[in-house]
C-alpha positions in Angstrom: 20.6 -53.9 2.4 18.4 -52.8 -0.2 14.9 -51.8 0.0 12.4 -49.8 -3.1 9.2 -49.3 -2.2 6.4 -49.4 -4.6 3.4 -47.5 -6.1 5.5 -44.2 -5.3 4.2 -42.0 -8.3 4.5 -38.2 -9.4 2.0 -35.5 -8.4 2.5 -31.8 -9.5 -0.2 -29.2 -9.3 1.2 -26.0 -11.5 0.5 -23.3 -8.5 1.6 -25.8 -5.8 5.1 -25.3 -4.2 7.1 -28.8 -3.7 5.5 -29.0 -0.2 1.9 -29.9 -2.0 3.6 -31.7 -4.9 5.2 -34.0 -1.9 2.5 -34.5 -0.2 0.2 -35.3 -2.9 2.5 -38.1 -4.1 2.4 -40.0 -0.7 -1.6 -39.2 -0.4 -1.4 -41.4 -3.7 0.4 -43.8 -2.4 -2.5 -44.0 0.2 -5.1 -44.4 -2.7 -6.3 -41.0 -1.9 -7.4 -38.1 -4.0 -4.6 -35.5 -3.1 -7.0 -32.5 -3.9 -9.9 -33.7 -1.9 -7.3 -34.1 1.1 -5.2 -31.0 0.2 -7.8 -29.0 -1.0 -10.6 -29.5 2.0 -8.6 -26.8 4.2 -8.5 -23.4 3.2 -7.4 -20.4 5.6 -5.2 -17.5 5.8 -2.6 -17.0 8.5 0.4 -14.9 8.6 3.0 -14.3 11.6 4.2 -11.0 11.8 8.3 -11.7 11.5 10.7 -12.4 9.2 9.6 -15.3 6.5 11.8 -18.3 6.3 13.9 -18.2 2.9 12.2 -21.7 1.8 10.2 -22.6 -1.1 8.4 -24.8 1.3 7.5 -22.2 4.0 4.3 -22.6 5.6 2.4 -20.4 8.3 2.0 -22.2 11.6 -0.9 -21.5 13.8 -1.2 -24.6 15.0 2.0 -27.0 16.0 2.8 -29.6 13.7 2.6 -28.6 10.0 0.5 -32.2 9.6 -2.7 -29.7 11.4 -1.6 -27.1 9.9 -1.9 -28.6 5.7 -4.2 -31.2 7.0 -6.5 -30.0 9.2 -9.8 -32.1 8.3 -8.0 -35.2 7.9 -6.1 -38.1 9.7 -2.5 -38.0 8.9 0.7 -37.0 11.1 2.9 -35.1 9.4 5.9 -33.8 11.8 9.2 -31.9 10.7 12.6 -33.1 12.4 15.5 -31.2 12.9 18.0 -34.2 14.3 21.7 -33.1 15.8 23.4 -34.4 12.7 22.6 -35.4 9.2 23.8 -38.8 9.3 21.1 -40.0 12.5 18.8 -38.2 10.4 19.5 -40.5 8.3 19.0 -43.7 10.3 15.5 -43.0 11.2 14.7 -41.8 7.4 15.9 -45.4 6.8 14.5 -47.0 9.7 10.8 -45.1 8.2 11.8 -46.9 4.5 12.1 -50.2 6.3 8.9 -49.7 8.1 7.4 -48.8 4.0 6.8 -45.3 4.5 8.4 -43.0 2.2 9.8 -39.5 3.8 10.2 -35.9 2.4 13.5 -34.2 3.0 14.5 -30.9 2.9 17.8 -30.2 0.0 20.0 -27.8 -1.2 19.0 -27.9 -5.1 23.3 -26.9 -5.4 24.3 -30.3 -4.8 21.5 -32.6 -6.3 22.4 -33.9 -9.6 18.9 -33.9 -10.8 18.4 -30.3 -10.5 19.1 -28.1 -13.0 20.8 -25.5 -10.3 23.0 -28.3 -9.9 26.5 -26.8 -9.5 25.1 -23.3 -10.0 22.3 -21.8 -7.6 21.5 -22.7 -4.3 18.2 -22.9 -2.7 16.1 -24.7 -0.5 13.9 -27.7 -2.1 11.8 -30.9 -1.0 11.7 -34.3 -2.3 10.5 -37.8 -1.5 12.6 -40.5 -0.6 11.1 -44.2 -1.7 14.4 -46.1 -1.3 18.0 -46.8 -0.6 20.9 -49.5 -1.5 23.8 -49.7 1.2 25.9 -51.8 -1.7 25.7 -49.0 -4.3 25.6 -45.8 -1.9 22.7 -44.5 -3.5 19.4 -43.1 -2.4 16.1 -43.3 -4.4 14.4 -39.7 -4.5 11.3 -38.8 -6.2 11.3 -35.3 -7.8 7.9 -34.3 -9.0 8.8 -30.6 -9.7 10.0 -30.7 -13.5 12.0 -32.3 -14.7 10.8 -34.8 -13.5 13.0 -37.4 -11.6 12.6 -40.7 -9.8 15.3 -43.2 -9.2 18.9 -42.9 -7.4 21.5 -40.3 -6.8 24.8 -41.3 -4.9 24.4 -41.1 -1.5 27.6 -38.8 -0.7 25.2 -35.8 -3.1 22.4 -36.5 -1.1 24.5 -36.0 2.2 26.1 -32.7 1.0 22.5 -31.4 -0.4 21.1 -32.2 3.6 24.0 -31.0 5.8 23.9 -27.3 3.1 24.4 -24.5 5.1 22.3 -23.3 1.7 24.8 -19.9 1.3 23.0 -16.6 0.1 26.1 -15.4 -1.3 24.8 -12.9 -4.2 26.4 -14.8 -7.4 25.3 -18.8 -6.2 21.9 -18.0 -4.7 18.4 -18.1 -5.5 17.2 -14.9 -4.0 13.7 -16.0 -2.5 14.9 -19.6 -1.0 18.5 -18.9 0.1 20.3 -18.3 3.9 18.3 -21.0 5.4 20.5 -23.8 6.4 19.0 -27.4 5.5 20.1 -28.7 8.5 19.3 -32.6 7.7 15.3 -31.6 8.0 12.7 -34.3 7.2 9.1 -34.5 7.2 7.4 -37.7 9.2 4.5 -38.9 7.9 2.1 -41.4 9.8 -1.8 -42.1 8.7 -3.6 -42.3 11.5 -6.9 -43.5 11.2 -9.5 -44.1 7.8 -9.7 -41.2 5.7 -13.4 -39.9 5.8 -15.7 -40.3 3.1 -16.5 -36.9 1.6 -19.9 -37.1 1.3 -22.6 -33.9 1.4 -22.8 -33.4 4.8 -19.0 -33.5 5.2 -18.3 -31.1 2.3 -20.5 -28.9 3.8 -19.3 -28.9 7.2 -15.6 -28.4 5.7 -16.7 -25.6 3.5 -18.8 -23.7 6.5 -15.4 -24.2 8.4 -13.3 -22.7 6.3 -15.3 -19.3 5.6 -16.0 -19.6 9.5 -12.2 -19.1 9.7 -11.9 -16.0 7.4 -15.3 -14.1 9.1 -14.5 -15.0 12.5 -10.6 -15.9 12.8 -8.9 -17.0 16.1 -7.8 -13.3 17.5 -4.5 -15.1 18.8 -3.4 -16.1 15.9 -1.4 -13.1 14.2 -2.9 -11.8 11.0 -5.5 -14.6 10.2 -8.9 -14.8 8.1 -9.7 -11.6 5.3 -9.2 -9.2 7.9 -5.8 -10.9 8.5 -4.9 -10.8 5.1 -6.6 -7.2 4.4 -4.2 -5.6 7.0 -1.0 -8.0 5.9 -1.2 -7.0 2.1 -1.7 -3.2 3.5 1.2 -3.4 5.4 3.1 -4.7 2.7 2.3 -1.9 0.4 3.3 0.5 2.8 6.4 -0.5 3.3 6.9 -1.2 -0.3 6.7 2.9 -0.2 9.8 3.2 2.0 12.9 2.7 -0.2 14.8 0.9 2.8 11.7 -1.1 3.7 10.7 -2.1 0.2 13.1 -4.7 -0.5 12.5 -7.3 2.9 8.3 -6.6 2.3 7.9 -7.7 -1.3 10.4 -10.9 -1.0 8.0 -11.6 1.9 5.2 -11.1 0.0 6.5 -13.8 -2.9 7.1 -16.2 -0.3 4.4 -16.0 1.7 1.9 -15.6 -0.7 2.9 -19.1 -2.4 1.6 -20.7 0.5 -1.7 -18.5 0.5 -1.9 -19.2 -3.6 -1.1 -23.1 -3.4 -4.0 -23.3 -0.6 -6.2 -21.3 -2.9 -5.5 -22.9 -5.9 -6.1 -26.5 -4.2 -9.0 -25.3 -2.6 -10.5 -23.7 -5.7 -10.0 -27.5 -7.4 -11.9 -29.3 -4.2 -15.1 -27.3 -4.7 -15.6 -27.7 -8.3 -15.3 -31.3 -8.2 -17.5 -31.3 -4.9 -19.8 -29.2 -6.9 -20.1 -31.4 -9.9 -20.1 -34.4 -7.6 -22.7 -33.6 -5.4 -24.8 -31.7 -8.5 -24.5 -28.6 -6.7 -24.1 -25.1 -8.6 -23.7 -22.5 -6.0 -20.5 -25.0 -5.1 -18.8 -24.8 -8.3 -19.7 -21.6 -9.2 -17.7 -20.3 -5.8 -15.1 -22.6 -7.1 -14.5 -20.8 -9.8 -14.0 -17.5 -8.0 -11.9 -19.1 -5.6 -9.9 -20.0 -8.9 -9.2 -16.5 -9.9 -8.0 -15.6 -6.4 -5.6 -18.3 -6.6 -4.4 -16.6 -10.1 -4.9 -13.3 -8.6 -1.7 -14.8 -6.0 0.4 -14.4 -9.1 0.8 -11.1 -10.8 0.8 -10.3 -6.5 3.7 -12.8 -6.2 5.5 -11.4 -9.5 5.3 -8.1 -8.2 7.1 -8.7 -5.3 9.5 -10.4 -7.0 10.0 -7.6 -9.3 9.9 -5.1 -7.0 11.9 -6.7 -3.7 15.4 -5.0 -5.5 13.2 -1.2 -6.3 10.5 -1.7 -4.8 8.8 1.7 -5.0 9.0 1.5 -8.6 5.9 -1.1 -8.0 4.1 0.4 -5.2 1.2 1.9 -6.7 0.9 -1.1 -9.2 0.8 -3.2 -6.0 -1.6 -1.4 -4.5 -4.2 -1.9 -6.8 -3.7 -5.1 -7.7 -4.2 -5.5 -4.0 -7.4 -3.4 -3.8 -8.6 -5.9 -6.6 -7.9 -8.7 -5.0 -9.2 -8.6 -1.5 -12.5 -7.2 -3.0 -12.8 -10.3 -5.4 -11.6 -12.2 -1.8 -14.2 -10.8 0.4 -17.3 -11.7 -2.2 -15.9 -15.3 -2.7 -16.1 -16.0 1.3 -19.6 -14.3 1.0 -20.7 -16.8 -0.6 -18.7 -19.8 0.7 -21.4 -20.5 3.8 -24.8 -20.3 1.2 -22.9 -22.6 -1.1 -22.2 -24.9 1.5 -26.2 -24.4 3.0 -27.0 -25.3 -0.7 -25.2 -29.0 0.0 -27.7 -29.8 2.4 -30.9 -28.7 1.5 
């Protein structure tokens, strides 16, 4: 058997992780805006706890990661973690049959396509559109660049699923390595009509969101600014202890791409709300919701930097932080009065 589906196209947004960069490609598919359904939710959450060593890692207040990246909207998204790779398989099929692409979790080590092919392992998503039984090949859509859609044999694609993704010091990307794959897939299932975004709507997303940094659920582990505040302070304090320093800032470069791709996304959904609606206040807080999205990476770099000495970057870290959750603060300030300014 042989089955391609169609209209399966690249999205890449250039402070998006391949989690986003997945998604958006089958929100296209869908005939949907990926930023206005990506970008409506924005919210911090953090779980005290080791960070999974995954490009793709997402916080997870809530249980599926489909209401957790797509709170506001009507789509299923579900991870599976199936016994073995090859009935992971089956139902990843069974799902192409049915015409809906999946995303599946990879060892970039043994995916052609990749230029860590052969040479670095680490954890990565990509889309699946298709499959041919005859040829052994699977059809994969890579939006991260370089850029890649169209098949890889079948026997790569097994070995890149079934990875035990090895953190051993000279084949391993340091941020995304020691987490087995494990044959993981992401479901995805549209359930309903996507709601118009019209004023009312935008506003009542917006409120929401700076409703959930002012007043934050109190059982959900760090969560809204004063989440985030105390996170970031207890990363710099530990970046001050030499045996502490290393585990904090990898957490913070991991971590924070989540926080910086929900940013950057969000930043992106209120200026083009703004300018559709004719609003000002809207675009203008888009804009500052911008910089804290680029605020995510000098933070992010620093970590990186600093997670094999990190006190060398500890005070450099600190105020980059102090900047940053200031800037933070004002911008949710002024996300509710934005939002009142929709609806006047």
């Amino acid at each position: 058997m042989r089955v391609l589906l169609d209209d399966v196209r690249f999205w890449f947004h250039d402070l998006c992780s391949c989690l986003q960069d997945c998604f958006g490609t089958l929100l296209l598919r869908q005939g949907r805006d990926p930023v206005e359904v990506l970008g409506a939710a924005w919210e911090f959450h953090h779980a005290p706890g080791p960070v999974a060593a995954e490009e793709f890692y997402y916080p997870a207040p809530r249980p599926t990661l489909g209401e957790n990246l797509l709170p506001h909207h009507p789509v299923r998204a579900v991870w599976h973690e199936p016994q073995d790779v090859e009935s992971s398989w089956q139902d990843i099929r069974a799902s192409i049959i049915d015409g809906r692409p999946a995303i599946v979790a990879v060892d970039n080590f043994h995916m052609p396509i990749r230029p860590a092919y052969g040479d670095v392992h680490a954890a990565h998503l990509m889309v699946v559109w298709g499959f041919d039984d005859e040829a052994d090949e699977v059809y994969l859509l890579e939006s991260t660049p370089p850029q890649y859609s169209g098949p890889v044999a079948l026997a790569d694609f097994r070995r890149a699923r079934s990875s035990a993704n090895d953190s051993r010091p000279d084949t391993r990307d340091y941020f995304f390595a020691g987490s087995g794959i494990r044959g993981r897939w992401i479901e995805v299932t549209v359930t309903g009509p996507f709601p118009e975004l019209d004023r009312e709507r935008a506003a009542e997303i917006v409120t929401a969101n700076a409703r959930g940094f002012t007043d934050p659920d109190p059982d959900a582990g760090w969560s809204g600014l004063a989440g985030l505040t105390s996170w970031l302070a207890d990363v710099c304090d530990r970046a001050e202890d030499a045996e502490k320093a290393g585990p904090a800032l990898a957490e913070l470069y991991t971590a924070g791409w989540a926080a910086q791709s929900a940013a950057a996304l969000h930043a992106d959904f209120l200026r083009g709300a703004g300018k559709r609606f004719d609003c000002d206040p809207l675009a203008q807080v888009g804009r500052q919701v911008d910089r804290l999205a680029n605020h995510w990476t000098p933070l992010r770099i620093l970590g990186a930097h600093g997670s094999t000495a990190g006190v060398a970057v500890a005070d450099q870290l600190r105020d980059r932080v102090r900047r940053f959750t200031a800037d933070h603060r004002e911008a949710v300030q002024r996300l509710e009065a934005a939002a009142a300014a929709l609806v006047k």
